[in-house]
Structure formats: structure tokens, C-alpha cells
DSSP file (Angstrom, degrees, kcal/mol; ACC not computed):
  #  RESIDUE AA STRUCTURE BP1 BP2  ACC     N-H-->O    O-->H-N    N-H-->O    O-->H-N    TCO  KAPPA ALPHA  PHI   PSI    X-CA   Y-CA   Z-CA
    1    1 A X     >        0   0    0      0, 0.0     4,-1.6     0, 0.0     5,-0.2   0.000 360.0 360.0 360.0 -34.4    0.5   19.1  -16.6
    2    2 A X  H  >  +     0   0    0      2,-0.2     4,-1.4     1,-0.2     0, 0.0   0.810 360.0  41.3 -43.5 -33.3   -2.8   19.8  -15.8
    3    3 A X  H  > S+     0   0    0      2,-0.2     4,-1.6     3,-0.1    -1,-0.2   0.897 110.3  60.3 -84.2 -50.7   -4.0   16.3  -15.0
    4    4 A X  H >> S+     0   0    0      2,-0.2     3,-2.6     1,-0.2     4,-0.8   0.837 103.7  53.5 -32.6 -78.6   -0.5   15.8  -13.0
    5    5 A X  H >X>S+     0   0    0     -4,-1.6     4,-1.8     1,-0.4     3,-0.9   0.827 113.7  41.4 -14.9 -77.5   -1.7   18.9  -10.7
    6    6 A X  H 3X5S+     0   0    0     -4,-1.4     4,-0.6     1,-0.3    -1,-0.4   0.623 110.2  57.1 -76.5 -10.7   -5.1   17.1  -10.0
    7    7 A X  H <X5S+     0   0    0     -3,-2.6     4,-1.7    -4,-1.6    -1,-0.3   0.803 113.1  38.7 -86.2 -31.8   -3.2   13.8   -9.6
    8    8 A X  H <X5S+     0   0    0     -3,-0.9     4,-2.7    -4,-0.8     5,-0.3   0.961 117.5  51.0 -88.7 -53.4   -0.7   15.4   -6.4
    9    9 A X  H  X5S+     0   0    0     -4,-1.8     4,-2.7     1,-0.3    -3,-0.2   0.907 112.9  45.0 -87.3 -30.8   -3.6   17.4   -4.9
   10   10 A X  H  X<S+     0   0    0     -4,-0.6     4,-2.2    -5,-0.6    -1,-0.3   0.969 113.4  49.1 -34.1 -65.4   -5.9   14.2   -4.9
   11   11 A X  H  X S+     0   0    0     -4,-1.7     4,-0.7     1,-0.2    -2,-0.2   0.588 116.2  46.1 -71.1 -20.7   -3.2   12.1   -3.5
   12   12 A X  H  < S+     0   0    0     -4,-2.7     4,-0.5     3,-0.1     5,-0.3   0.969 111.0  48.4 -71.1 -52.0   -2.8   14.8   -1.0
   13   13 A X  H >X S+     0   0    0     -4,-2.7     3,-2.9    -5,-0.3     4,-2.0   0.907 117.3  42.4 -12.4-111.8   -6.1   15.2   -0.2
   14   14 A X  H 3X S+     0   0    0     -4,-2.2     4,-1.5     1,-0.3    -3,-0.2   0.712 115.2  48.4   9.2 -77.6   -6.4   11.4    0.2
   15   15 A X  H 3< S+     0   0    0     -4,-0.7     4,-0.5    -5,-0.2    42,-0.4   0.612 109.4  50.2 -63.9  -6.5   -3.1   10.8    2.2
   16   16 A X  H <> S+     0   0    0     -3,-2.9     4,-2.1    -4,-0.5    -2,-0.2   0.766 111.8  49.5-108.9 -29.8   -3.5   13.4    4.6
   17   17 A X  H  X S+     0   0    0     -4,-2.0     4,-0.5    -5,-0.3     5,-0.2   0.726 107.6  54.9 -70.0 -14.7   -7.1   12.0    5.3
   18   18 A X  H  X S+     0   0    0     -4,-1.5     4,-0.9     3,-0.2    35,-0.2   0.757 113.9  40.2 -84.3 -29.4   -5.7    8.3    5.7
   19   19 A X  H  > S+     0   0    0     -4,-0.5     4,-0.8     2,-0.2    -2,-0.2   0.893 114.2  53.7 -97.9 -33.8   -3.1    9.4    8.5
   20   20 A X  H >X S+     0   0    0     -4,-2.1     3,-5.8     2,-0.2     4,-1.0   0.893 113.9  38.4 -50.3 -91.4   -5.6   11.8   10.3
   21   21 A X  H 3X S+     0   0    0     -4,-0.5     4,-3.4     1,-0.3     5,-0.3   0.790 121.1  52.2 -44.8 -46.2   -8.5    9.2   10.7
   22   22 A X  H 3X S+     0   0    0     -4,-0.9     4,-0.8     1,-0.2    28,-0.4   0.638 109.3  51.0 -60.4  -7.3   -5.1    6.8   11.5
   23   23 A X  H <X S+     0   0    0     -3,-5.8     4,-1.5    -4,-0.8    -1,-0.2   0.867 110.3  43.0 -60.9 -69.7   -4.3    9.4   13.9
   24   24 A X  H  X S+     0   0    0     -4,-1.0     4,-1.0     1,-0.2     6,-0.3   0.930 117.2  51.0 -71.0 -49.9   -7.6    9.4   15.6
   25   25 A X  H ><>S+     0   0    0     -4,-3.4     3,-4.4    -5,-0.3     5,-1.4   0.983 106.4  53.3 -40.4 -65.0   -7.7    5.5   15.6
   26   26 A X  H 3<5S+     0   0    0     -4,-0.8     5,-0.2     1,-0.4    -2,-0.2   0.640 109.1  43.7 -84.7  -9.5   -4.9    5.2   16.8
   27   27 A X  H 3<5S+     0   0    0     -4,-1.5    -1,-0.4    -3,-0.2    -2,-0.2   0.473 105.8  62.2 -54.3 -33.2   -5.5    7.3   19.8
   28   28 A X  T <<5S-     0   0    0     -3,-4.4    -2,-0.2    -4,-1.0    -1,-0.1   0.242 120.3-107.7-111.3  18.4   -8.7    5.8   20.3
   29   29 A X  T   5S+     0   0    0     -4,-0.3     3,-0.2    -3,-0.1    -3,-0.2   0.752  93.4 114.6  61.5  22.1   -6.8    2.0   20.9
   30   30 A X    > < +     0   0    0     -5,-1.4     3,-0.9    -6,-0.3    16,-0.3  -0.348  26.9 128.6-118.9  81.5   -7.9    1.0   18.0
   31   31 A X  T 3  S+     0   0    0      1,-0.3    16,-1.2    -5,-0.2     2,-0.7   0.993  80.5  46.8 -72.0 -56.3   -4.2    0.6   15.8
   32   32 A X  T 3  S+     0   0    0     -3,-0.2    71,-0.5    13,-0.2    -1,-0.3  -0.500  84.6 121.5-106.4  75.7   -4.7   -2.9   14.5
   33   33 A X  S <  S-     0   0    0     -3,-0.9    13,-1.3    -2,-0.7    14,-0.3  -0.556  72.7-101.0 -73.4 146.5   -8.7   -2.2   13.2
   34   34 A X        -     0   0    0     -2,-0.3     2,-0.3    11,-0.2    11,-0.2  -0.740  30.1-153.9 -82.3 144.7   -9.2   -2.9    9.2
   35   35 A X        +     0   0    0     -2,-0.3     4,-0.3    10,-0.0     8,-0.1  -0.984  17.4 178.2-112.7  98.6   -9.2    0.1    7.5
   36   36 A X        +     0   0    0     -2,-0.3     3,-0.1     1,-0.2    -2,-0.0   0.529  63.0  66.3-105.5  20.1  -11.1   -0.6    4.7
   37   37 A X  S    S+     0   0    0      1,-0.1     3,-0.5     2,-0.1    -1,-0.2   0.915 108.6  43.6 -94.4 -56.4  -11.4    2.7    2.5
   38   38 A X    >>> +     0   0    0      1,-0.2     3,-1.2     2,-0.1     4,-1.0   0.257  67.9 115.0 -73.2   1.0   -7.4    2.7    1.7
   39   39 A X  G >45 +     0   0    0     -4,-0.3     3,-3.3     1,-0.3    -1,-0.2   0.911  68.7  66.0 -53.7 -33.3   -6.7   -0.8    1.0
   40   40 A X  G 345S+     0   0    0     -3,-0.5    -1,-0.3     1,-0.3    -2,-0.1   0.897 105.5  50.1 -68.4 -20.9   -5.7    0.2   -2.9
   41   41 A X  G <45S-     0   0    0     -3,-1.2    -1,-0.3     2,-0.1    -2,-0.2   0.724 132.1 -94.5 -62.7  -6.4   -2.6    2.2   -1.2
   42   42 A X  T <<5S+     0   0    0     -3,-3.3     2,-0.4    -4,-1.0    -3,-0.2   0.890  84.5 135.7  77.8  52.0   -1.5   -0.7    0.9
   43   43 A X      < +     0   0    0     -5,-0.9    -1,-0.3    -8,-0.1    -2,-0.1  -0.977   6.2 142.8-106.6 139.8   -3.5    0.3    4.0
   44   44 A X        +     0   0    0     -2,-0.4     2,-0.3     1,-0.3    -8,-0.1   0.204  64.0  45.1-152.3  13.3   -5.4   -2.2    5.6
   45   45 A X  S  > S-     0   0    0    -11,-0.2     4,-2.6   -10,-0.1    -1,-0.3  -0.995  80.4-117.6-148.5 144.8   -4.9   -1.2    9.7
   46   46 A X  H  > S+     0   0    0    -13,-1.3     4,-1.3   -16,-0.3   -20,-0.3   0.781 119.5  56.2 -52.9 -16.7   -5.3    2.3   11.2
   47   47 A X  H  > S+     0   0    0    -16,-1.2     4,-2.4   -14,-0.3    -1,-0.3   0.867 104.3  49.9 -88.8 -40.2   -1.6    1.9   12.3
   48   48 A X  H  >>S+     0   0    0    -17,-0.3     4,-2.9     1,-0.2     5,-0.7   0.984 112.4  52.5 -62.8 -43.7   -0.5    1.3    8.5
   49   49 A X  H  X5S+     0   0    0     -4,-2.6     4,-2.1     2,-0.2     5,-0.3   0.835 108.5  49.9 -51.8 -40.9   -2.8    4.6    7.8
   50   50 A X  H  X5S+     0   0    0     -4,-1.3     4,-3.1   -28,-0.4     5,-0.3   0.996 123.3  31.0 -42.7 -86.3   -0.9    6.7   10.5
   51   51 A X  H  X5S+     0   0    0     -4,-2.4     4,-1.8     1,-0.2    -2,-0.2   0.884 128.1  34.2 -76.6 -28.5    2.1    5.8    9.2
   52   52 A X  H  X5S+     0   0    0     -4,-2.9     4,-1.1    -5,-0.2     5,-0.5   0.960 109.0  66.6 -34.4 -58.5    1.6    5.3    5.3
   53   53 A X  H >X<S+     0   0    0     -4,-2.1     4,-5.9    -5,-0.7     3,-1.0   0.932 106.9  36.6 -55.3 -45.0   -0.7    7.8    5.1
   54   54 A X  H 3X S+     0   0    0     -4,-3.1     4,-2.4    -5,-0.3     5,-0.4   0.823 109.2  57.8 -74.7 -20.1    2.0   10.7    6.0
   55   55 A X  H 3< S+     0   0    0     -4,-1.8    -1,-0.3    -5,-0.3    -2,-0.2   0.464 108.3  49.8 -96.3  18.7    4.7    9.5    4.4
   56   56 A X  H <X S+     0   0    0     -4,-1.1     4,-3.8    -3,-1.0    -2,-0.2   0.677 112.0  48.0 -82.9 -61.3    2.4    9.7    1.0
   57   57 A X  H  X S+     0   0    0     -4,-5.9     4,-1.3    -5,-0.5    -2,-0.2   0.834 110.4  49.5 -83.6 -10.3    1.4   13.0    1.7
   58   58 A X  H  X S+     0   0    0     -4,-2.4     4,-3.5     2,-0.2     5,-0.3   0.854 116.1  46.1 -70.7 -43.4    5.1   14.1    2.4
   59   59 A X  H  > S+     0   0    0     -5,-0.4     4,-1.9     1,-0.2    -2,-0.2   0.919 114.8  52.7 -65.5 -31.2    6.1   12.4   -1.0
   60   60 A X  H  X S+     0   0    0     -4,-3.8     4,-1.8     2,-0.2    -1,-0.2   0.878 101.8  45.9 -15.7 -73.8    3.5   13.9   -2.2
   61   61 A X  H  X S+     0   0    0     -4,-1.3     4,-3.3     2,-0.2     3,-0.3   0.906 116.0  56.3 -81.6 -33.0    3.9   17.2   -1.4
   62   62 A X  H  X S+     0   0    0     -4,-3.5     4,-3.2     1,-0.2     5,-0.2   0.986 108.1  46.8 -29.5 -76.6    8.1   16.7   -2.8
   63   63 A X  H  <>S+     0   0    0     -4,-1.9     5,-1.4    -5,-0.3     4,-0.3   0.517 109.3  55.2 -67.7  -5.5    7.3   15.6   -5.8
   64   64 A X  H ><5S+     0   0    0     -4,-1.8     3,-3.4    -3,-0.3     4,-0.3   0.969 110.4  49.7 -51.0 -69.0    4.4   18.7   -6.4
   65   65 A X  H 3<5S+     0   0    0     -4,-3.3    -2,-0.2     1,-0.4    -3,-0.1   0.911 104.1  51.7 -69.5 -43.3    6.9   21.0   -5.7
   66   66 A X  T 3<5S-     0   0    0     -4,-3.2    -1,-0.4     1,-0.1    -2,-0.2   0.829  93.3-146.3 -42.7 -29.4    9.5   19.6   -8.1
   67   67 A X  T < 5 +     0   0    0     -3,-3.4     2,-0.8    -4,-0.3    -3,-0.2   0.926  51.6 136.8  82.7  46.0    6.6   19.8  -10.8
   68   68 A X     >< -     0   0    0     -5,-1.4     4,-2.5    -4,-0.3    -1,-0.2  -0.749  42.7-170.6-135.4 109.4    8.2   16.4  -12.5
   69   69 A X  H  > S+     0   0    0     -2,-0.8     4,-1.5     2,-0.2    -1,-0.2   0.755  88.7  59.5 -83.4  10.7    6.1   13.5  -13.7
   70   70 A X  H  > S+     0   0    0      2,-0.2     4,-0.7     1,-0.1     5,-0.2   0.965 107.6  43.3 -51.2 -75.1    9.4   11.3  -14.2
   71   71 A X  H  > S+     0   0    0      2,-0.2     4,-1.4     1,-0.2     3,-0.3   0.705 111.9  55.3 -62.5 -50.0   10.2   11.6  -10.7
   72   72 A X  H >X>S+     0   0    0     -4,-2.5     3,-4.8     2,-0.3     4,-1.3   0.908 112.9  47.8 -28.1 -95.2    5.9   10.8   -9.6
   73   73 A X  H 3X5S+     0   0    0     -4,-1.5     4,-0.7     1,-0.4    -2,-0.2   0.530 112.0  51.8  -9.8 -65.0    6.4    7.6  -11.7
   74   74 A X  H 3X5S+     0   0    0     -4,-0.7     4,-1.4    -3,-0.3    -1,-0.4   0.557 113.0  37.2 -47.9 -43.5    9.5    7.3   -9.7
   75   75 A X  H <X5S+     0   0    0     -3,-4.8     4,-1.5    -4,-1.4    -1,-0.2   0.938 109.7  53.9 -94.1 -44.8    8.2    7.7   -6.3
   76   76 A X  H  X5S+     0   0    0     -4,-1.3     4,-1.7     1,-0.2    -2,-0.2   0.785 117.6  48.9 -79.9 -11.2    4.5    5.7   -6.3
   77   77 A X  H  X<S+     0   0    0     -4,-0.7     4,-0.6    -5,-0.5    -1,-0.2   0.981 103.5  48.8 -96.1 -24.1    6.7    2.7   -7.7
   78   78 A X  H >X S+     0   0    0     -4,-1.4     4,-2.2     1,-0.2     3,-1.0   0.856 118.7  47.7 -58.7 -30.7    9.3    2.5   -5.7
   79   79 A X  H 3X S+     0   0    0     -4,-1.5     4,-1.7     1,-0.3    -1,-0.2   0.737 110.0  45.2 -64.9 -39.5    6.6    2.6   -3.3
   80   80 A X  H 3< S+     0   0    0     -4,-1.7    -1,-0.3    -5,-0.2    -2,-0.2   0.389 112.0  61.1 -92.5   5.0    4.3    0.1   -4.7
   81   81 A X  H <X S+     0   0    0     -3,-1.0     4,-2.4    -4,-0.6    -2,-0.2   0.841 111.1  37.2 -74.0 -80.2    7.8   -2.0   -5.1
   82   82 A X  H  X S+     0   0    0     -4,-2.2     4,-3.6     1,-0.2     5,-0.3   0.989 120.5  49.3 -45.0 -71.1    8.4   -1.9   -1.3
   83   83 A X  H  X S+     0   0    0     -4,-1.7     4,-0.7     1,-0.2    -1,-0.2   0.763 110.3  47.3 -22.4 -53.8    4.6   -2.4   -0.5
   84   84 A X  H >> S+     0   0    0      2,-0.2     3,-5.4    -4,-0.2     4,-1.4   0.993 112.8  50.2 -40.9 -85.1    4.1   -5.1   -2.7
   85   85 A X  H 3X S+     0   0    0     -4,-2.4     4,-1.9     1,-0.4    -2,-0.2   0.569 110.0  50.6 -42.3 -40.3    7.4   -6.9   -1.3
   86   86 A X  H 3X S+     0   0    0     -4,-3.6     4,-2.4     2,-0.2    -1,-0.4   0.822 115.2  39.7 -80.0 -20.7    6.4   -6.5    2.3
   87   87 A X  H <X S+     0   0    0     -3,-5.4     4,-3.3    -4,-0.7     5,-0.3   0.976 110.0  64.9 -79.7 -34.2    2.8   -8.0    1.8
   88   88 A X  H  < S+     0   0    0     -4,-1.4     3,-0.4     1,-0.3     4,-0.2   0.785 116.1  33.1 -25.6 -69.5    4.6  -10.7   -0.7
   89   89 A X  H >X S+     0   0    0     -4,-1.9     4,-4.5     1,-0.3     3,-1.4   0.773 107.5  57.7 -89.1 -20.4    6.1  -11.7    2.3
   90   90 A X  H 3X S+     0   0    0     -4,-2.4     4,-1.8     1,-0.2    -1,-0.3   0.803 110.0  50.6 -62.3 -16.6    4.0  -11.3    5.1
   91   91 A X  H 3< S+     0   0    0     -4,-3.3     4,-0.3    -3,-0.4    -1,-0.2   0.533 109.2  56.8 -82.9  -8.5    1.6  -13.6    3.2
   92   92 A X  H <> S+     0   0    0     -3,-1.4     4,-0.6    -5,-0.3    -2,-0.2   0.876 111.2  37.6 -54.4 -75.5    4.7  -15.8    2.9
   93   93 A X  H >X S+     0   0    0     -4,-4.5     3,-1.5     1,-0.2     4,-0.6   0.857 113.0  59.3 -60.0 -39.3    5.3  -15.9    6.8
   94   94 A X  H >< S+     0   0    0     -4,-1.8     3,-2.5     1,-0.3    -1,-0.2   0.936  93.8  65.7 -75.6 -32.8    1.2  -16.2    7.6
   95   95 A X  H 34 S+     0   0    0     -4,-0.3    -1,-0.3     1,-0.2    -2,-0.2   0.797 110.6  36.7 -32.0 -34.9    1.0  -19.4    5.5
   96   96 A X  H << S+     0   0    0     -3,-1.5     2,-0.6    -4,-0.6    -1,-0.2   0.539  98.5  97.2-100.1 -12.2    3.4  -21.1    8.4
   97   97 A X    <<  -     0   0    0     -3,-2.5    -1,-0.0    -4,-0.6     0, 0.0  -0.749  51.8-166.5-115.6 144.7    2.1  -19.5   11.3
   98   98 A X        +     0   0    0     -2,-0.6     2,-1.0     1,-0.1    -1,-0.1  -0.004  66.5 104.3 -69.2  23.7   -0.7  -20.9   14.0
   99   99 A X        -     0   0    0     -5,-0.2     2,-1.0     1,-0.0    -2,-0.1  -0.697  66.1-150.4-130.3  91.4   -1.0  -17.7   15.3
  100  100 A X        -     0   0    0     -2,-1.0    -2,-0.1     3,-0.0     5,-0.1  -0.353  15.1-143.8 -86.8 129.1   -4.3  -15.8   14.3
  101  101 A X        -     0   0    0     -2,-1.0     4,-0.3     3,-0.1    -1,-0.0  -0.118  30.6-111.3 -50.4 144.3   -4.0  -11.1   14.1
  102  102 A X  S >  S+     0   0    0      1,-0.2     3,-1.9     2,-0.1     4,-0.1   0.924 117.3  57.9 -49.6 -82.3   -6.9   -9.1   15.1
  103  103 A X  G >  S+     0   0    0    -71,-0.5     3,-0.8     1,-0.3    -1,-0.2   0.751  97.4  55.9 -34.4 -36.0   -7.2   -8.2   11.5
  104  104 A X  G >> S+     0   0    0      1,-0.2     3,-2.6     2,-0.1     4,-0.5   0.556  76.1 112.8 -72.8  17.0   -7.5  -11.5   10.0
  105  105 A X  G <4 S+     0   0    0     -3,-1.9     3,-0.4     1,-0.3    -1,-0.2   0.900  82.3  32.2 -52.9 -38.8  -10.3  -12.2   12.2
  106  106 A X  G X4 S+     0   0    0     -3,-0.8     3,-0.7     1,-0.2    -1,-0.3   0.243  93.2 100.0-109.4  29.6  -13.1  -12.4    9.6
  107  107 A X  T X> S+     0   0    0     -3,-2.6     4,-1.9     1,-0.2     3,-1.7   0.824  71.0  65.0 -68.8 -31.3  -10.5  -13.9    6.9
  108  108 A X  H 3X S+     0   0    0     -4,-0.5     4,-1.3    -3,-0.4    -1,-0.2   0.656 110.1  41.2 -49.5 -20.6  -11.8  -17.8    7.5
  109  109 A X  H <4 S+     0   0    0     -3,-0.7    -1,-0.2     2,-0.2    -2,-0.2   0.212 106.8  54.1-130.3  17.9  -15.1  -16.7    6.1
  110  110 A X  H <> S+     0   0    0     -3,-1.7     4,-0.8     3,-0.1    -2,-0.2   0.618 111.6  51.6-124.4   6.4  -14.1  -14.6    3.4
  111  111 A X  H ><>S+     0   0    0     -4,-1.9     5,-1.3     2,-0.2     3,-1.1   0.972 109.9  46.9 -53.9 -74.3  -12.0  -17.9    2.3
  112  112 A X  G ><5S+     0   0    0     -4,-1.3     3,-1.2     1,-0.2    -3,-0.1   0.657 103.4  65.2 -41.2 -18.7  -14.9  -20.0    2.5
  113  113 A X  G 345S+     0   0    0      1,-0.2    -1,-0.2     2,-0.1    -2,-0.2   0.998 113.5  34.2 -61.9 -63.1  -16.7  -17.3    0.6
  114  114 A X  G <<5S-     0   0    0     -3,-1.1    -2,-0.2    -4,-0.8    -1,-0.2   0.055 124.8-104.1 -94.9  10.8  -14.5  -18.2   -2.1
  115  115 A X  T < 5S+     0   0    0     -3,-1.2    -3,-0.2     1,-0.2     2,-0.1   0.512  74.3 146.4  55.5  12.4  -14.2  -22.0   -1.3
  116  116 A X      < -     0   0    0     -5,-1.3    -1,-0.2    -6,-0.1     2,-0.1  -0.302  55.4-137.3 -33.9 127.6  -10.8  -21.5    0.3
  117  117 A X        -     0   0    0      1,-0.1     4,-0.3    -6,-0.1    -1,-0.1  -0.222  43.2-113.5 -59.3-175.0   -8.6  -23.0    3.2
  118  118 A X  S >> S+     0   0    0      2,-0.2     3,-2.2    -2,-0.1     4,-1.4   0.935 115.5  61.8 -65.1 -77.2   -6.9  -19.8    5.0
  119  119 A X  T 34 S+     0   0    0      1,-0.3     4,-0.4     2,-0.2     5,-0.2   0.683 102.1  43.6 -25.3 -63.3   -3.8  -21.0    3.8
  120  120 A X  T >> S+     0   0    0      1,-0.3     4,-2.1     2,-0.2     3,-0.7   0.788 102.4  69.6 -63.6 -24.6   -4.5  -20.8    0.3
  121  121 A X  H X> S+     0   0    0     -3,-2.2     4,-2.5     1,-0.3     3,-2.1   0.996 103.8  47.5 -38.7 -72.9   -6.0  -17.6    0.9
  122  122 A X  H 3< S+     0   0    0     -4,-1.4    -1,-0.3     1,-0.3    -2,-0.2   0.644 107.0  51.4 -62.0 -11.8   -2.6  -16.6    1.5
  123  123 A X  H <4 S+     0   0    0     -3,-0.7     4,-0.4    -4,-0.4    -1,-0.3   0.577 108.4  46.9-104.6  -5.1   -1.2  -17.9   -1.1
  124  124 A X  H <X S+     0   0    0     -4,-2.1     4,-3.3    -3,-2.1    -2,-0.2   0.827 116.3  49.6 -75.0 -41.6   -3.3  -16.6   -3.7
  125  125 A X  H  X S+     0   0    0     -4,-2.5     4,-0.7    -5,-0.3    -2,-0.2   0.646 118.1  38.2 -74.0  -9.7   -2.8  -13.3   -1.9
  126  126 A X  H  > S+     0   0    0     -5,-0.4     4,-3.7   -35,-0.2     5,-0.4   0.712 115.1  52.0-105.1 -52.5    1.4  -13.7   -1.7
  127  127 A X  H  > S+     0   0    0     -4,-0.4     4,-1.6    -5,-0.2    -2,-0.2   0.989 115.7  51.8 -51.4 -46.0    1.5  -15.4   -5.5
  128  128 A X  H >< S+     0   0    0     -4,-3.3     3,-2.9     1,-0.3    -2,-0.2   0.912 112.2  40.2 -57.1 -72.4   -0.7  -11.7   -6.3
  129  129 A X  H 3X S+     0   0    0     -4,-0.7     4,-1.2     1,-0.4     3,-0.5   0.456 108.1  55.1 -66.9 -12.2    1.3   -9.6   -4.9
  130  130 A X  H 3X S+     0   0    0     -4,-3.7     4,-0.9     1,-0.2    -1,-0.4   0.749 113.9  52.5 -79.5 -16.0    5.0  -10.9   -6.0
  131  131 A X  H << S+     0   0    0     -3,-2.9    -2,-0.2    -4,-1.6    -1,-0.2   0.107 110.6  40.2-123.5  10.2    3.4  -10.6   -9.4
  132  132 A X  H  > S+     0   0    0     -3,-0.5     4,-2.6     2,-0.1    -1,-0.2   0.575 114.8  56.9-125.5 -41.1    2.3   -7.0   -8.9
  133  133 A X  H  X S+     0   0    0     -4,-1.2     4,-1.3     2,-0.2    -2,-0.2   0.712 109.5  45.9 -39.7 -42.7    5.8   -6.5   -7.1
  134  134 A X  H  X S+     0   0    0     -4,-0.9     4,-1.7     2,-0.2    -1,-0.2   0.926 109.4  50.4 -89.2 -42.7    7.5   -7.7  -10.2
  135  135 A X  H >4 S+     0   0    0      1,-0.2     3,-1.1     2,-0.2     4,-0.4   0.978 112.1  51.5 -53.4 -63.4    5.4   -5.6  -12.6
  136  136 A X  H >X S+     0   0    0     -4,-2.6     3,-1.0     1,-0.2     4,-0.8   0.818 103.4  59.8 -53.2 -27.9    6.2   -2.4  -10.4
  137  137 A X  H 3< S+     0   0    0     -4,-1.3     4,-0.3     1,-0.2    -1,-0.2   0.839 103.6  49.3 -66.6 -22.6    9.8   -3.1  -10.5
  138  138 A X  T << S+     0   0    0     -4,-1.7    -1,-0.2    -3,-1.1    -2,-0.2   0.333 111.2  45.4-103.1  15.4    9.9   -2.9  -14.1
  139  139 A X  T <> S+     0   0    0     -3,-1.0     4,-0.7    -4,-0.4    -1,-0.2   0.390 109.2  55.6-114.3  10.8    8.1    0.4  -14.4
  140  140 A X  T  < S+     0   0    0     -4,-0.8    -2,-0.2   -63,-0.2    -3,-0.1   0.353 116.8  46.6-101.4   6.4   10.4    1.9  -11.5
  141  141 A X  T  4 S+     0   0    0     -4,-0.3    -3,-0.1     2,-0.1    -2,-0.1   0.675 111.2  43.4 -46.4 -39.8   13.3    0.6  -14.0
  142  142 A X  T >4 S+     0   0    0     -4,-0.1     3,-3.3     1,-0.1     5,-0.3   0.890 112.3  50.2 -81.7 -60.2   12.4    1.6  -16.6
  143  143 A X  T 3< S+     0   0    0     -4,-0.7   -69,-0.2     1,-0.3     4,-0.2   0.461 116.8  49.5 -63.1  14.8   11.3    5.2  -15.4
  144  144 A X  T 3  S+     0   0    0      2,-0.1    -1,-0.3     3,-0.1    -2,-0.1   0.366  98.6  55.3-137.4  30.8   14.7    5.4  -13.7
  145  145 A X  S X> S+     0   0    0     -3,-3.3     3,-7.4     3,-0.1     4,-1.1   0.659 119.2  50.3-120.5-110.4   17.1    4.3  -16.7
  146  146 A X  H >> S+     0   0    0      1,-0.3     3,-2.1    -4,-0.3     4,-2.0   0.518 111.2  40.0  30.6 -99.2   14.8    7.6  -18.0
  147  147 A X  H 34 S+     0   0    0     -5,-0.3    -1,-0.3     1,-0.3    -3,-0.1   0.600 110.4  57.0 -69.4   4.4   15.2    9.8  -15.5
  148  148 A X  H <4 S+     0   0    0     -3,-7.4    -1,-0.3     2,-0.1    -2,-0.2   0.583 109.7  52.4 -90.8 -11.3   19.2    8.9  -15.1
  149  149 A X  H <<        0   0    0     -3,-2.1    -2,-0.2    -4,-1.1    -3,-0.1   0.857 360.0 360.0 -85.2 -25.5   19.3    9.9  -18.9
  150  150 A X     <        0   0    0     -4,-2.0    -1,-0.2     0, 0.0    -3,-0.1   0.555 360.0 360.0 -83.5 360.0   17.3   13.8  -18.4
């Protein structure tokens, strides 16, 4: 239980610092900036931080008080489920569109870093992330076949 406790106060910790500084970005006109300290939550713009960042540290602070590491399991996969699924597809959609974000700006040269078109950038990045999508769906299955049984 101990380690649980230091896993929620981290993640509070963490999440409440990812929507402040996404706070203060996004106040300062700068919403669609990379944010590059948060990417392993599925931040990658001060505007994802904003809003990610709070609804972390309210799920967060839920699943503390309930004291249950089912129901933790439960929440960061359904979370990394959804996450996943939305980059899955947005890396889907960018593959077809002419149209380059202020965030991808310096993506053309960290494709060529890697001897890349764009495109295939994105489709290494959509093929990862259905495949991380599918892996989180089957530990929020599993941990919720589980927790329908306690």
C-alpha cells in the first residue's frame, strides 16, 4: 500500500503541475506550444496539459481516497485506452491531410533524422499507438472482469 500512496501523490504532484504550467501557457497565447516534459501522459500542447493535466489530478485524487489499486489499474487504462485511440487516429487523419499544425512544425526534420517521409512518420506513430491501445485494452479487461468479481 505503501508504494500505491507514493504512486497517487506523484501522479498528483505531477498532474497538478502539467495543468498549472498549461494554465499559464495558455493564458500567455501560447495553447498549441509542444509541451515536452509530459509527453509519457499523452501531453504534447499546453492546451492538452490544461486539460489532461486536471482531469489526472481529479482521478487521481478519487482513486486516493478510495485507497483501491484495482480501481488505479482501472482508471490510468481506461485512460491510456482513450489516449491511445485518439492519437491512433489522429495519426490516421494527419497521414491524408495537406494541412501542416503549429506543433508539427519541426516534425519534417525529426523524420529525416530518422530517414523518414512525414507520412510514414505517421504511420509508424498511428501503427504504435493502436498497438499500445490494444495492449491497454486488455489490461483494462482484464482488471475489470477482477474488479466486477470483488
Amino acid at each position: 500500500m505503501r508504494k500505491l500512496q507514493i504512486i497517487w501523490v506523484s501522479m498528483l504532484v505531477i498532474s497538478g503541475v502539467a495543468a498549472a504550467l498549461g494554465f499559464m501557457n495558455v493564458r500567455a497565447w501560447n495553447a498549441s506550444g509542444f509541451c515536452p516534459w509530459f509527453w509519457w501522459m499523452g501531453i504534447f500542447t499546453w492546451d492538452d496539459a490544461l486539460i489532461i493535466g486536471a482531469f489526472l489530478f481529479i482521478a487521481t485524487a478519487v482513486v486516493a481516497l478510495k485507497r483501491s489499486a484495482l480501481l488505479t489499474i482501472l482508471t490510468y487504462s481506461l485512460y491510456g485506452v482513450l489516449r491511445t485511440a485518439i492519437e491512433a487516429l489522429y495519426n490516421l487523419s494527419a497521414q491524408f491531410s495537406p494541412i501542416t499544425r503549429p506543433w508539427e512544425a519541426n516534425l519534417p526534420e525529426f523524420a529525416a533524422y530518422f530517414h523518414l517521409k512525414l507520412v510514414e512518420l505517421f504511420v509508424v506513430a498511428q501503427v504504435f499507438y493502436t498497438v499500445l491501445c490494444v495492449a491497454l485494452s486488455m489490461v483494462f479487461i482484464a482488471s475489470l472482469k477482477q474488479y466486477l468479481r470483488s
